[in-house]
N, C-alpha and C positions, 0 to 999 in steps of 0.2 A: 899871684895865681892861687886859686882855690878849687880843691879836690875833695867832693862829697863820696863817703864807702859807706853800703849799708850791702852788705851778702850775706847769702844763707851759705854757700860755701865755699868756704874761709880757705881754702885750695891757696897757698902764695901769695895772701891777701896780706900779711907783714912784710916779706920782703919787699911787693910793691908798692904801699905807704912809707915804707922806711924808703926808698928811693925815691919817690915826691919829696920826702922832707928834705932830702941830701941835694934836691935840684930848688931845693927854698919856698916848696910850695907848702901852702897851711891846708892842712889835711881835717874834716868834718866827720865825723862817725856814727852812728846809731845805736843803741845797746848793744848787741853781744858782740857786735864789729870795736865799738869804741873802748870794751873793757877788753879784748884780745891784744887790740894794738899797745892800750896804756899798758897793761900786763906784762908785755912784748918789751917797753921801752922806746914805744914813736910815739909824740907829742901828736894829741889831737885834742881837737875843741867837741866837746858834748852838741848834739843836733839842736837840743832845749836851749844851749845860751845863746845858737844863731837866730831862733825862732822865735824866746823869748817866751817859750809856753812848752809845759811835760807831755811826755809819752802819756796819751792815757785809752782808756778800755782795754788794757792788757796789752798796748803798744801797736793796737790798730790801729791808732793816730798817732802820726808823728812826724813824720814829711808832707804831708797833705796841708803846706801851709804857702803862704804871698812868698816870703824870703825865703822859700825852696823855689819854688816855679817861676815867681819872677827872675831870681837869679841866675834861672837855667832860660828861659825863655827872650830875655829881652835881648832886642840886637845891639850890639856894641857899635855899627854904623847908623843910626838910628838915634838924631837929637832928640827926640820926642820917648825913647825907650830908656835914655840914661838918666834923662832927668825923672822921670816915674824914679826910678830905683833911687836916685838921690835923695828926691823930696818924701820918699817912705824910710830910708835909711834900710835898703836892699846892696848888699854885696851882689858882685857877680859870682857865680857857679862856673869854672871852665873846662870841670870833668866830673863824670861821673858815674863811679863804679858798682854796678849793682848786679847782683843777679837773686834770683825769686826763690820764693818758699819751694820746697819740694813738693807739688803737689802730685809729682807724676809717679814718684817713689810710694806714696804717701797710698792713693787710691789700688797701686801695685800689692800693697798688702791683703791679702786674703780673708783675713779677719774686718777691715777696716767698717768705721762707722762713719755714717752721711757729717756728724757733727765734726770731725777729726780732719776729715775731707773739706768742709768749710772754714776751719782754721787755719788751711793751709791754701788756702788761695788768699794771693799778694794781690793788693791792690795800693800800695803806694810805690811799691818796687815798679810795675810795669805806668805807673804815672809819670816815674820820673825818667825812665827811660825813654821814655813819648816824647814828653820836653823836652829831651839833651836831644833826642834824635833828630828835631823836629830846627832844633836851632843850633845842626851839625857844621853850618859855615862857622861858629864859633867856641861849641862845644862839644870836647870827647866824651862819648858814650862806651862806656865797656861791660860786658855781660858776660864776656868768657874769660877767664883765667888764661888763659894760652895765648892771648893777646899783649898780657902782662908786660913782656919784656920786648916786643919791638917797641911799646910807646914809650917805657923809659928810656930805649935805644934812641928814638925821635927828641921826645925831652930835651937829653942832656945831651944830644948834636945842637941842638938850635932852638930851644927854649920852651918850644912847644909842638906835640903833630902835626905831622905835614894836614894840608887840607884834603887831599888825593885820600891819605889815613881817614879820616873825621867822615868820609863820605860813605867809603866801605864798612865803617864801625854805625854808621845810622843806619846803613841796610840792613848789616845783621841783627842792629836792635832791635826793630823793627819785625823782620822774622822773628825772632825768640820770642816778642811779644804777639805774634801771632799764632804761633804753635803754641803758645801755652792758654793764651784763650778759648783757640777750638779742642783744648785738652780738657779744658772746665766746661768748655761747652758742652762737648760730648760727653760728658759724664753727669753732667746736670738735666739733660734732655734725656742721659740714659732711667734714670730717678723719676722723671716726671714723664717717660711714657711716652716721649715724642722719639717719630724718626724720618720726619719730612725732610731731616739736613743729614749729609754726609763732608764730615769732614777729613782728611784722611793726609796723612803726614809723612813724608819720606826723603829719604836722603841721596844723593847722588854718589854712588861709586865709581861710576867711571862713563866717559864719553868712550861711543862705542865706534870703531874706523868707519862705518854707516849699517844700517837697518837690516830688512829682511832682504833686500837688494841694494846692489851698491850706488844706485841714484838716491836712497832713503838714508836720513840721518838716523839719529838714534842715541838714547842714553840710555843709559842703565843706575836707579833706582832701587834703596829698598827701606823697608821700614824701619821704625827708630829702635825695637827693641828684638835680641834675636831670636830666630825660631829654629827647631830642627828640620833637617830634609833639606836646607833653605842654599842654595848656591849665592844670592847673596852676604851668607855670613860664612862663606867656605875658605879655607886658606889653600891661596895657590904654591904648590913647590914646584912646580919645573912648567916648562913650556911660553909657547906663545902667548897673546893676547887674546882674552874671548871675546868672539863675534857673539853680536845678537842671536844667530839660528842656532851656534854652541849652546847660547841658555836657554833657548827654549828647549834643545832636546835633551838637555842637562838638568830641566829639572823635571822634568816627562820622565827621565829615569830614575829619578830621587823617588819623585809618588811611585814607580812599581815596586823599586825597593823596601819602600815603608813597609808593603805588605805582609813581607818576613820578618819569622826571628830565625827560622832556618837558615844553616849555611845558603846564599842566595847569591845570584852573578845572572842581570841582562846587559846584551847589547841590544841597541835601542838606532836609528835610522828615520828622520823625518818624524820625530815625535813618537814612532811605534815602534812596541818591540819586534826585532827581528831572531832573537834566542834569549830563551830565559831559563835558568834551571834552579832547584834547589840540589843540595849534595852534601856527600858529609864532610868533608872541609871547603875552603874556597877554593883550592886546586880544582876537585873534582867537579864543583856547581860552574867554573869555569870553562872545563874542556866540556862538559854537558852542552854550552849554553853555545858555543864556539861550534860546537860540532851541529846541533840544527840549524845554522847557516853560515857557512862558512864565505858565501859568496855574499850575501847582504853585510853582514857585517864590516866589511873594508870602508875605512872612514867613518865608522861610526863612536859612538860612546859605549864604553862599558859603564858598569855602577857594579858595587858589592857591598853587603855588611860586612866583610869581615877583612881581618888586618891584610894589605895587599904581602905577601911574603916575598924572599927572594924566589923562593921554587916556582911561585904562577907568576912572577913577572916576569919569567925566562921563558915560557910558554908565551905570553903576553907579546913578547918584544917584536916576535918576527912581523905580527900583525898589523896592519898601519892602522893607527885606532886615534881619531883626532882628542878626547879626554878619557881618562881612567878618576872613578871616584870612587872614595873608602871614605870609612871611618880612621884610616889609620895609612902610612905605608913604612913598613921596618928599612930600617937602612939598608939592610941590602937587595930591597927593592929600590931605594931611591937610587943605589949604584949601578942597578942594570937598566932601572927605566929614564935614569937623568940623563946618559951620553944621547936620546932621541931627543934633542933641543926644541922641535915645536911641540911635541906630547906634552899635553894640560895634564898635570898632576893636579887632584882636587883632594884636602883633605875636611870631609863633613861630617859636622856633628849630626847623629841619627840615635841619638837620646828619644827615646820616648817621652812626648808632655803631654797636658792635659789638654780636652778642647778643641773645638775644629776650627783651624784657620779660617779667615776669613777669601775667599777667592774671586777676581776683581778681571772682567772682560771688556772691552772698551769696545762700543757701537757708536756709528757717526751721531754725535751731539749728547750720546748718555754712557753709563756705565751700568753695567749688570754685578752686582754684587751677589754670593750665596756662601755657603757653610763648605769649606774643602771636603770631597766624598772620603772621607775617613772610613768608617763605619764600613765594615764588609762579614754579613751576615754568614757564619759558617755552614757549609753544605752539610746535612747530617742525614741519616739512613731513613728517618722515619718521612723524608722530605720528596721521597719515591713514590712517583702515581700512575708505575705499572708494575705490570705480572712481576718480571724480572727483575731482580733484587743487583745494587751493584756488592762486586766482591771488596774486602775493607782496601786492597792494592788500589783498585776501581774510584774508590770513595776518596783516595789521598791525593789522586788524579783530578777528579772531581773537583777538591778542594783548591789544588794549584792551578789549575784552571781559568777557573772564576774568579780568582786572583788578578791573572794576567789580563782575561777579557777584558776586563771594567777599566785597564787604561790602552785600551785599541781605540781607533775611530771608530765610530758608528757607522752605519751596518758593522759588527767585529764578530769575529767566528775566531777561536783559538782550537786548534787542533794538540792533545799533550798526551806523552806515555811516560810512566817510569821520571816524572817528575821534571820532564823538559818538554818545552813546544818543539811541535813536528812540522806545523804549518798555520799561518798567521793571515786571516785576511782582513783587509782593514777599511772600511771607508767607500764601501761601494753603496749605491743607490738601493739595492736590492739583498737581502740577504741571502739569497741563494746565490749571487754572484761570491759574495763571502764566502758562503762554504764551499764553493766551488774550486776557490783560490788555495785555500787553507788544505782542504783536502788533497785536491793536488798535489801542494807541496810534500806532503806527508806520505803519500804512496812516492813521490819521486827520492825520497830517504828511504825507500824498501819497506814503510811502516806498512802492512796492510790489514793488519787485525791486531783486536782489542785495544785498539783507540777508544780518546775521551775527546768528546767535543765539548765545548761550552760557548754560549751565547750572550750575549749582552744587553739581548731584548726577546722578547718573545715571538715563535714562531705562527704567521697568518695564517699560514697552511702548511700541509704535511710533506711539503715537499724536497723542506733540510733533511727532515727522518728518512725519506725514503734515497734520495742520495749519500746520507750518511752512510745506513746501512752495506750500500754498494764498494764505498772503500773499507769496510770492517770497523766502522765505529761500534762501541760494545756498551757504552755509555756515555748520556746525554746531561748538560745541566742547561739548565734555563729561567726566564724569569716566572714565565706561567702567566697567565692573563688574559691571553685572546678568546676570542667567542668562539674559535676555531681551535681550545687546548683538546677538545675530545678527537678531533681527526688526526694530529699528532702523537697522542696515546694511544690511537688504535693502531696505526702507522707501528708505532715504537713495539706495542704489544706483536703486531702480526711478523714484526725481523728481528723480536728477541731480544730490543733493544731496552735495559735500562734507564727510565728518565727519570730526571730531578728537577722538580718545581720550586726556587728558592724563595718565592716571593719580592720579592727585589729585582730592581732593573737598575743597570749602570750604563746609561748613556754617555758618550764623551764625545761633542761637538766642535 
């Protein structure tokens, strides 16, 4: 039996040659594979004495020959395939271990150059892998390290991998060599200016108990490299299993969170917030955020920036709250909030990176791709386009505000004082039904003067202004826009109201 290695990483690539040699198999290697092993002390044969011909253009040829491919390729059931191999003096190949240049490390580099990037796309590594894959009723293919030791386990039970092994190890060649094509691809299209293809690559985390309802399946998915915010790369310490609607409104609270570097605590309900506060530690951004809805919040999510401590998860406990997410929780929050057995402990990384994610919506038969709404343009004094000036309390209002708006549904009206939402409408047909909602709520917390509204689109007509004013709104933020911005300023002008025109709209559909 004969075992060809050619890896770029060398990850337990001697122990598992050194155990082919010990089950009597003669082991084929490539440069820097073949001088590791000899180095090492396991007997291998040079690629050139089975081929008969050198590495050559700096070892871009080397496997690309009849006595690799045929020996990988030909069927051992197949009178007509042995004798080819006989009458050319071709050995058989019956495994074979490879895995590819790093190209994805490679373009990962910030500095990197197109010529560096072309060095590093393999092309005899994913040929040979094709072939073993391709003739898996008789050849083992291996591309992962971590596979390593059940094949020796197989080997030396019974001589060779089960074929059940050989079938699973062809699929995932097969993927690897897939994912790393449309890795080249995408980056070679990205260089020449095309973007007619989307290729897009991801991993399975977990089968989900079912979907957005429970006649719907469902998996959960995430991308190959991590991000911040991302409940995909979050580590669970305490609780149940997460449903599908857990991550959708789990990471609907992650983007409001981003917002802040202030002490910052929403709970969040069906994708929208239902209390959001900043504070000056997380204690206090959490009774804030608790206290503008104490009745929405039951079974909801919270999210915080900051370490969850013992003192706010004692506040915390009494609450039925289906996940709690930090960046952190100190042990003796995990001792007051671990004895609640289904409570989702979620610990997320909320490192600031560069760049706006990519954000990916699915329509029957296509996909809508765009740039994650990062970018949140700060409200500033001079952005006032009436009489009435807001005061700087007014302006800090203002700012957390239009914060919170841009992750409400559309139509969204956020009602905020003193650095917390008062009342939240979200998702109505009409924006006056929003403010109607919002406000509301806000006078039924006793709020009824010097309120801040903010908006999330621009007003048609004057008629948010003039309901505003009626609960004691004191200042306005918005996107500005309509053909109808002068009856809203006059509006605003004639009840004394404060507006801000931010240029910007944050729609969320």
């Amino acid at each position: 039996m004969r075992a060809l290695i050619s890896v770029s990483d060398k990850t337990g690539v001697v122990e598992f040659a050194r155990g082919l040699r010990q089950q009597g198999w003669e082991v084929i290697a490539t440069g820097g594979t073949m001088n590791l092993l000899r180095d090492s002390g396991v007997e291998v044969v040079n690629i050139s004495d089975v081929t008969g011909f050198p590495e050559i253009c700096d070892g871009r040829v080397k496997t690309l020959h009849p006595k690799v491919h045929g020996g990988l390729l030909a069927r051992r059931d197949d009178p007509g395939h042995v004798k080819a191999l006989k009458d050319n003096g071709i050995g058989f190949i019956d495994l074979v271990c490879v895995n590819l240049y790093p190209f994805r490390e490679t373009i990962a580099k910030p500095d990197v150059k197109m010529e560096d990037a072309i060095e590093n796309i393999d092309i005899g590594g994913p040929s040979m892998l094709r072939s073993a894959a391709k003739n898996w009723a008789d050849v083992t293919v291996v591309c992962d390290p971590a596979d390593y030791a059940q094949i020796l386990d197989e080997i030396s039970a019974g001589g060779n991998t089960a074929k059940a092994t050989r079938l699973k190890l062809s699929a995932k060649a097969y993927t690897h060599t897939a994912q790393y094509d449309a890795m080249i691809a995408t980056y070679m299209r990205a260089q020449a200016g095309l973007d007619e293809k989307l290729f897009l690559e991801f991993d399975l985390v977990q089968s989900l108990r079912y979907g957005e309802n429970p006649h719907q399946s469902a998996k959960f998915y995430r991308e190959g490299g991590a991000v911040p915010f991302s409940l995909a790369f979050a580590r669970q310490l305490n609780g149940k299993e997460l449903s599908y609607n857990n991550i959708q409104d789990a990471n609907a609270a992650l983007c409001i969170v981003r917002e802040f570097d202030a002490p910052f605590c929403v709970g969040l309900k069906h994708m929208n917030p239902c209390g959001a506060a900043v504070g000056a530690d997380v204690v206090d951004a959490w009774r804030k955020a608790y206290e503008a809805d104490k009745v929405s919040i039951f079974g909801g999510i919270v999210a915080t920036n900051r370490t969850v401590t013992r003192e706010v998860a004692e506040l915390m406990k009494p609450v039925f709250l289906e996940i709690i997410m930090a960046p952190k929780f100190d042990e003796g929050a995990l001792e007051v909030l671990g004895t609640k057995k289904n409570l989702r402990l979620l610990e997320v990384d909320m490192a600031r990176g560069e760049g706006a994610p990519r954000q990916y919506a699915s329509v029957n038969g296509g996909l809508l791709v765009q740039e994650l709404d990062l970018a949140t343009r700060p409200v500033a004094a001079d952005m006032c386009v009436t009489a009435k000036k807001p005061t700087d309390a007014q302006l800090a209002d203002l700012n957390f505000g239009w914060r919170i708006v841009k992750h409400v549904k559309s139509n969204a009206i956020v009602v905020v004082k003193d650095g917390r939402t008062l009342g939240v409408g979200a998702g109505q047909m009409n924006r006056i039904g929003s403010a109607e909602i919002a406000l509301k709520q806000a006078r039924a917390a006793g709020c009824t003067e010097g309120l801040v509204l903010a908006s999330d689109g621009f007003f048609p007509f004057d008629d948010c202004v003039a309901l505003a004013a009626e609960y004691g709104v004191a200042a306005i933020v918005q996107p500005g826009g309509s053909v109808r911005d002068e009856d809203s300023i006059r509006k605003a002008d004639e009840k004394g109201i404060a507006m801000m025109f931010v240029g910007e709209r944050h729609f969320k559909h």
